[in-house]
C-alpha positions, 0 to 999 in steps of 0.5 A: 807270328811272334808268340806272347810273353807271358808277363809275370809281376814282380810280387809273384816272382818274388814270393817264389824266390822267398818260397824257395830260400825257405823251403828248398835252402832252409835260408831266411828270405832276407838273404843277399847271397848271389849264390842263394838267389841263384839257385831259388830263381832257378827253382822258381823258373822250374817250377813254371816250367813244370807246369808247362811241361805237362800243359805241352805234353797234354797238347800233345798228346791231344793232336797225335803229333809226330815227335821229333828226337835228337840224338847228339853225345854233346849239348853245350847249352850253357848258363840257363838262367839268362836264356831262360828269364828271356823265353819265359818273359820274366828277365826285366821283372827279375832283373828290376826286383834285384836292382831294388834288393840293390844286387846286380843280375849279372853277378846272380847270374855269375854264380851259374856253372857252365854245363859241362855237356860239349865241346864246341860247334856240334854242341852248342848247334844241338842246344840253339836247335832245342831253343828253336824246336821249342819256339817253333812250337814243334814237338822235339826232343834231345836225349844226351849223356848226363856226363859228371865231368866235362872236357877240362877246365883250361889252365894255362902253366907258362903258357902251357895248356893244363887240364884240370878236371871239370866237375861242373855237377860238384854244386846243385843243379836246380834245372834237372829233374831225376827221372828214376822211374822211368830209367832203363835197362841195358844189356852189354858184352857177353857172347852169341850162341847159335840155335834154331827155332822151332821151324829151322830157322837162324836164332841167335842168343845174346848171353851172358851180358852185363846190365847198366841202368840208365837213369835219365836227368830232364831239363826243360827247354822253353820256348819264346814266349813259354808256351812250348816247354819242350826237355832234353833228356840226359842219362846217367849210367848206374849198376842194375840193383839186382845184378850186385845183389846177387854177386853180394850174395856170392860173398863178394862184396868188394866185387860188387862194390867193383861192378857199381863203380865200373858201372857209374864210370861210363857217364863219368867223362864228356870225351874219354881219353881215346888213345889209349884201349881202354878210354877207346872201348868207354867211347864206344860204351858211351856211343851205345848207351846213349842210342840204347837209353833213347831207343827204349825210352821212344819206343816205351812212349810210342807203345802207350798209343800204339798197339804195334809198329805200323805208325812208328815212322810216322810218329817219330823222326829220330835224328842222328847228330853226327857219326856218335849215334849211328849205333841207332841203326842197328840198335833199332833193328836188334829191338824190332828183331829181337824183343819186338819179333818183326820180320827182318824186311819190316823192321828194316823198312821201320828203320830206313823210314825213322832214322836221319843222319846229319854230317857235320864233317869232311874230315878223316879222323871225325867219321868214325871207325870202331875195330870189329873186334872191339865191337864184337866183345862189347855188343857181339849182337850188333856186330852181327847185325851190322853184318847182315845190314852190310850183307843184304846192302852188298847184294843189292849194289852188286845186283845193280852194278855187277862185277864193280868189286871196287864199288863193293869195297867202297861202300861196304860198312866193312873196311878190310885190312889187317885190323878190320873197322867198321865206317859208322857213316856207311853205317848211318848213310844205309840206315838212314831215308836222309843225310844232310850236309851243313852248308851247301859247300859242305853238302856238294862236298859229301856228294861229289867226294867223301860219299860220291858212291851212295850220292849215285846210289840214292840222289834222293837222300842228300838235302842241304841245310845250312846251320843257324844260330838261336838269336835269343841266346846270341843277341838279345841276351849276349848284347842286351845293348844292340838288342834294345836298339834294334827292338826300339828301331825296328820293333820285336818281331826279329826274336823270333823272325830273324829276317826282320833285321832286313829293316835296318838297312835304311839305317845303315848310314843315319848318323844318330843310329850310327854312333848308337851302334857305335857306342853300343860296340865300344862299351862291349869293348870296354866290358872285355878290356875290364875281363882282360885286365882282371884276368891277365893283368893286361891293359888293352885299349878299347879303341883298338880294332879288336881281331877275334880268333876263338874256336877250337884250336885245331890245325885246319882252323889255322890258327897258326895263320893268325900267329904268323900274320902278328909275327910279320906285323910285329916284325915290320913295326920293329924294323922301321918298314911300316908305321902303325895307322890302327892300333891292335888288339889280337884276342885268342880263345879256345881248347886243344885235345889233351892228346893233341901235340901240335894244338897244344904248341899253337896255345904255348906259341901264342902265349910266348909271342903275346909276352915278347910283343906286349913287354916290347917298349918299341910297339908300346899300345900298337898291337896286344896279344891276349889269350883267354883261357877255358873259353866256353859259352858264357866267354864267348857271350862277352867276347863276340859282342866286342869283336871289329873283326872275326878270323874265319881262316881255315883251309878251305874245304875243311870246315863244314860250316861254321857257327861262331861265323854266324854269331860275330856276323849277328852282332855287328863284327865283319868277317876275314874269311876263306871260301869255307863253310858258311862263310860262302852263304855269308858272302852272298848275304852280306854282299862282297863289300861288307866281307873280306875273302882271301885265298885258295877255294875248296875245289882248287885245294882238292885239285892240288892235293889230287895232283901233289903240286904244293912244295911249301918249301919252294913259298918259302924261297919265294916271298919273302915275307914268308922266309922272315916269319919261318926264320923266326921260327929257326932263330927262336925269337919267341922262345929265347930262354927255350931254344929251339921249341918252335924250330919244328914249325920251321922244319915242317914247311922245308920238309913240304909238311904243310897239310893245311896250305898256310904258306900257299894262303899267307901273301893273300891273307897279307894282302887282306889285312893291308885292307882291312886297316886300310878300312878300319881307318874310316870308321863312318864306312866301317859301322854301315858295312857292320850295320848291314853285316847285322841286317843281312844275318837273318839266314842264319837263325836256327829257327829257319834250319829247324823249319829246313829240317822240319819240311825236308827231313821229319815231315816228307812223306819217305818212299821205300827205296829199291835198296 
C-alpha cells in the first residue's frame, strides 16, 4: 500500500525558509543567495524531521518492536536535499516557491556537498537500505563513522589520477544533529593480566587501556511518505576529558594536547592508507570503534526496557555490512562476559541469536585478515576472546569430524603461518545465526567454493538476497522527466512498488509513448553533453549511442576491456576496413586506490587514447572518448539517465552483484554484460532479447583456473585482432611522447599474466559490439527493448531486498545449533 504524502503549502514552507535566513544565518529573508536557501531549506526540512523522529520513536516504543541495526563503515548517501523534498512531499511546493523567487532548484541544490561517507557499491547499497527500512515503515537503523575527510577528491594531472583531500564537513552541515549526551566511552590497547576469582576460576584483567569518546552525529532518514522517520548514527572519535585532565595535571600539556590530537585522528579519514603499519592499525581502530560505539549505544537503548538480556535477540537484529564489522562478535561477547557477568554458553548463545553477516565479496584481498599481533597491541582482550570462540568451535568440528585435521585448518578463525592472521569472515560466519550472499551466482559461489566447509557445517545459515536499489533516489528524483511519464501512464504506485513498471509492457511499441521515452533519453544526453562540454572543453554529439562504463576502477571490473575494444575500433576506422554506421560516445568514471598501480594506469591509459582519438581529423564525430573526473552520486544521477549502453563486463565470477547494473536498467540503458552477479537475475528479468551477454561463465573460468589452461599468450597468436591491439601497446601509439608507458600491458599478456581473462573474452565481446550497432541502428526496436528493460526493473528496488531480509533474516524464528 503507497503511503500518503503529507502536502505542505508553500507559505508554510516559505515562512520556514525566512525563519531560518533569520535566525540560523542572521541574513535578511530578501536573500537570493543559492548557498543561503540551501542551508535554510535544509534546516526547515530537518525541523520536520524532528518532529517525526520522536513521533516514530514514540510508535515504537508503544509496540515493543524488534529493532533492526546496520553496521556498515561506508554510507554513500549522497546530496539529501533532493531525496529528502521527495519523501517528505515537499519537493513541487519548494521547487514552484523558487521558480516565483525566479531561482532554479537545481542551482540550490548544487550548492549541497556530496557526503564524504563511501566509496562505492557497499555504500551506496547501505544508504537505499536506509530509505527502504524507512518506507517499509521498519524499525532500522544505521550506525557509521562520522569521517571529516572522504576518500579523495579526484584531479586529473595529465591524464593522471591526483588525489586531492576531501573535506566535505569544511562548510555547514544542516542534517546532523550532535548527540554529545549520548556519546560513549571506549576502552583501547593496554595488557591482560591474569587473575582468578573468588571460586578459582580464570579472570582476566584488561589494564592500562586508552579511552576514546564516541560522539554520535544523527541524520534523519525519512521514509516515502514521512511517516517514518528513521536516523543513521555516525560517530565522531574525541579524547576522554578526564583522561588529558589528568596528564595536564602531570605538567604535560603538549602530551595532552598529543593525546586529544591522536584521539580525533581516528575519524579523520574514510580508508586510511593501509600499506603502510601504521594507516593499517588506524583501520583496524576505525573497525573497532565503530562496532564498540554501536554495541554500547544498542544495548543502552535496550536496558531502558529491560532488566536483563533474556529478550535481547528478540528485540534487536544486528547486521554486519561485510567483513568491517564482524569485530561485533567478539565485542558483544567481551560486554556480555565482562561488564554484564553472563555465563559464557549464554552470552554466546545471545550473540549467535542477534548477529548476521552479509558478504559482499569473492575476492581474497576483501575478506579481511588482521595479523594477531596487531590485534594483540590494540584489543588484547578481543584476541583472547577470538581464541576461545575459535577453541570451543574447533572442538565441535573435530568431535563431529574426528581426525579431519585439514578440516580443522580450513575453518579455524586462525590462519597459521609465519605471520599469523585472523580471517574476519570465519569470524563473522561462526558469530553469526545467518549469512547471505547478494545475488544468487554469488550466494552459490560462497556455498560451493569460498565458504564450502561452514555450507557443510550449517546449510541452514546461507540464504540469498539479491540487492536492489532505492527507486525514489534513482528515478524518480535522478530522471524527473522519465518518472513524470511513467507516473502520467501508469500512475504512482511504482514509488513505493517497483513492480508496478510491469504495466508498461503494453507501451513498449505505442508510437506516442515511444518518442516520449525517446525524447525523455536524448534530452538527458544533451543535459550530459552541456556537463562534458563545460567540464572538459569537449563537444559530444547528443545523437551518438552514448557507451557508459562508471565504477571503480578495478582490474576485475575490466576496464581495460572497454579500452581495448575503442582501440580496435579506432584502429579499424583508420585503416579503411570498417565505415562507421553509429556514431560513439565512450563515457568513462570512476576512482583507483591511491595505492593501486595498475588502476591508476588504466585512468591515464583512457585519457591518453581519448586525446589521440578525439584530436584525429580521420575519425571526426565517429567515436569520443571522455573521462569524467571525481565520479560520486550526484555525477552518477546525471550520467545513468543519459546512457544507451551500460558495460558490465568484469570477469565472471568475480563481482558479487552489481548495483550500478541495476540503476542503467531502471532508467531505460540496455546491458552488455557477462554471466556475472546480478547481471544473471537481470537476464532472466529482461528476457535474452532485451540484454547483450558475451563470454566465459563463472563455472567455466573456476574450471580453468582449477586446471591452469589459460595461455593469454597463445590469444595473442591466434586472433588477430588481439595482436593489433597488444601492438598497440608495444609500439606506443598512445603514448608517442612517453615511450614505452603502456608496453607493461603488452608484456603482461606474452608472460601469460592475464588474471582476469581479457584476451580469452576479447573476440566475444568483438562479436557483441558488432550487434549492438547493428541494433542501435533501428532505433524503433531499440527504445521497446530499453521500454521493457524498464518495465521488467521492478526486482531490483531495495524495498524487496529489505522485505528479503526482514522475513529471512531479522524476524525468523533462530533455533540454537548444535555448534
Amino acid at each position: 500500500m503507497k503511503p500518503t504524502v503529507n502536502k505542505i503549502s508553500k507559505s508554510d514552507l516559505k515562512a520556514s525558509i525566512d525563519y531560518h535566513l533569520r535566525c540560523s544565518l542572521c541574513k535578511e529573508p530578501l536573500s537570493r543567495e543559492n548557498r543561503d536557501l540551501f542551508l535554510s531549506t535544509a534546516f526547515s526540512l530537518r525541523d520536520r524531521m524532528a518532529e517525526k523522529i520522536l513521533q516514530t520513536e514514540r510508535r515504537y516504543q508503544a509496540s515493543q518492536t524488534k529493532r533492526v541495526y546496520y553496521l556498515s563503515l561506508e554510507f554513500l548517501i549522497g546530496r539529501l536535499l533532493g531525496n529528502t523534498l521527495h519523501n517528505l512531499g515537499m519537493f513541487d511546493a519548494c521547487r514552484e516557491l523558487l521558480t516565483e523567487a525566479g531561482i532554479d532548484i537545481e542551482e540550490v541544490r548544487e550548492q549541497e556537498n556530496d557526503p564524504g561517507l563511501g566509496n562505492g557499491g557497499l555504500g551506496r547499497l547501505a544508504a537505499c537500505f536506509l530509505d527502504s527500512m524507512a518506507t517499509l515503515d521498519i524499525a532500522g537503523f544505521g550506525y557509521g563513522i562520522h569521517y571529516e575527510y572522504g576518500l579523495f577528491k579526484q584531479e586529473i594531472d595529465n591524464g593522471y589520477q591526483r588525489e586531492k583531500p576531501d573535506n566535505w564537513l569544511a562548510d555547514l552541515n544542516p542534517w546532523e544533529i550532535k548527540r554529545t549526551d549520548e556519546k560513549c566511552i571506549i576502552p583501547i590497547y593496554g595488557r591482560i593480566e591474569h587473575f582468578q576469582d573468588r571460586d578459582g576460576g580464570y579472570n582476566p584483567m584488561w589494564l592500562d587501556w586508552k579511552l576514546i569518546v564516541g560522539i554520535p552525529f544523527d541524520i534523519p532518514v525519512a521514509g516515502y511518505g514521512g511517516k517514518t522517520v528513521n536516523w543513521l548514527r555516525l560517530y565522531g572519535a574525541g579524547s576522554s576529558a578526564d583522561f588529558d585532565i589528568q596528564i595536564f595535571n602531570e605538567g604535560d600539556y603538549f602530551r595532552a594536547v598529543e593525546q586529544k590530537v591522536a584521539s580525533e585522528t581516528i575519524t579523520k579519514m574514510l580508508y586510511p592508507l593501509d600499506t603502510i603499519k601504521s594507516g593499517k592499525e588506524l583501520r583496524l581502530v576505525q573497525e573497532y570503534f565503530l562496532v564498540a560505539c554501536a554495541l554500547k549505544d544498542i544495548i543502552r537503548r535496550y536496558l531502558k526496557n529491560n532488566e536483563n538480556f533474556d529478550r535481547f535477540p528478540d528485540q534487536a537484529a544486528i547486521q554486519m555490512n561485510d567483513t568491517h564489522p564482524s569485530l561485533a562478535v567478539a565485542e558483544l561477547m567481551r560486554l556480555l562476559v565482562d561488564e554484564y557477568a553472563l555465563p559464557w554458553e549464554r552470552a554466546w548463545e545471545i550473540t549467535q541469536q542477534t548477529l548476521a553477516y552479509t558478504n559482499h565479496t569473492v575476492l581474497a584481498e576483501a575478506l579481511e585478515k588482521w595479523p594477531v599481533a596487531l590485534l594483540e597491541r590494540v584489543i588484547p582482550r578481543h584476541l583472547q576472546i577470538i581464541h576461545e570462540i575459535n577453541h570451543r568451535f574447533l572442538e565441535k568440528v573435530a568431535g563431529r569430524h574426528p581426525g579431519d585435521v585439514d578440516l580443522l585448518r580450513r575453518v579455524s578463525l586462525i590462519q597459521e603461518g609465519e605471520t599469523k592472521m585472523v580471517r574476519m569472515a570465519h569470524l563473522a560466519l561462526v558469530g553469526s545465526h545467518s549469512v547471505n550472499g547478494v545475488s544468487a551466482l554469488h550466494t552459490d559461489i560462497l556455498k560451493q567454493d569460498n565458504f564450502s566447509d561452514f555450507y557443510a557445517l550449517w546449510p541452514e545459515r546461507f540464504v540469498n538476497i539479491t540487492n536492489g536499489i532505492t527507486q525514489r533516489r534513482w528515478l524518480l528524483e535522478a530522471n524527473p522527466r522519465l518518472a513524470r511519464l511513467i507516473t502520467d501512464t501508469i500512475s504512482d504506485a511504482w514509488i513505493t512498488d517497483l513492480s508496478q513498471l510491469r504495466l508498461l509492457e503494453p507501451y513498449a511499441d505505442q508510437a506516442i509513448f515511444m518518442d516520449e521515452f525517446s525524447g525523455i533519453k536524448r534530452a538527458n544526453k544533451q543535459a550530459l553533453s552541456k556537463i562534458i562540454s563545460d567540464t572538459l572543453w569537449l563537444s559530444i554529439d547528443p545523437d551518438s549511442l552514448f557507451d557508459i562504463h562508471v565504477k571503480r576502477i578495478h582490474e576485475y571490473k575490466r576496464q581495460l576491456l572497454k579500452i581495448m575494444h575503442i582501440i580496435h575500433e579506432y584502429l579499424q576506422i583508420v585503416r579503411g576496413e570498417k565505415t562507421p554506421t553509429v556514431a560513439k560516445t565512450f563515457i568513462f568514471a570512476g576512482k583507483a586506490a591511491p595505492g593501486y598501480w595498475v588502476a591508476k594506469q588504466m585512468i591515464k591509459l583512457i585519457h591518453n587514447v581519448g586525446q589521440v582519438i578525439n584530436q584525429d581529423r580521420r575519425i571526426k564525430d565517429a567515436m569520443k572518448v571522455v573521462f569524467l573526473p571525481d565520479y560520486s552520486v550526484s555525477l552518477a544521477e546525471k550520467i545513468i539517465p543519459a546512457a544507451d549502453l551500460s558495460e558490465q563486463i568484469s570477469m565472471a565470477g568475480q563481482e558479487a552483484s552489481g548495483t550500478g547494473n541495476m540503476k542503467f536498467m531502471l532508467n531505460g540503458a540496455l546491458t552488455v554484460g557477462t554471466l556475472d552477479g546480478a547481471n544473471v537475475e537481470m537476464l532472466e528479468e529482461a528476457g535474452v532479447d532485451n540484454i547483450f551477454i558475451f563470454g566465459l561463465k563463472a563455472e567455466e573460468i573456476a574450471d580453468m583456473i582449477k586446471k591452469n589452461t589459460y595461455r593469454s599468450r597463445e590469444y595473442y597468436h591466434r586472433f588477430p585482432e588481439i595482436r593489433t591491439v597488444l601492438d598497440a601497446f608495444r609500439d606506443n601509439i598512445f603514448s608517442p611522447d612517453e615511450q614505452g608507458l603502456f608496453q607493461w600491458i603488452y608484456h603482461r599478456m606474452m608472460n601469460n599474466e592475464d588474471p582476469y581473462f581479457h584476451l580469452m573474452d576479447f573476440s566475444p565481446y568483438l562479436q557483441v559490439q558488432d550487434q549492438i550497432e547493428a541494433e542501435y541502428r533501428d532505433s524503433a526496436n531499440w527504445t521497446k527493448k530499453t521500454i521493457l528493460n524498464v518495465a521488467r526493473s521492478g526486482k531490483f528496488s531495495s524495498d524487496r531486498a529489505i522485505s528479503d531480509y526482514n522475513h529471512l533474516i531479522w524476524n525468523k524464528k533462530v533455533l540454537n545449533g548444535s555448534l
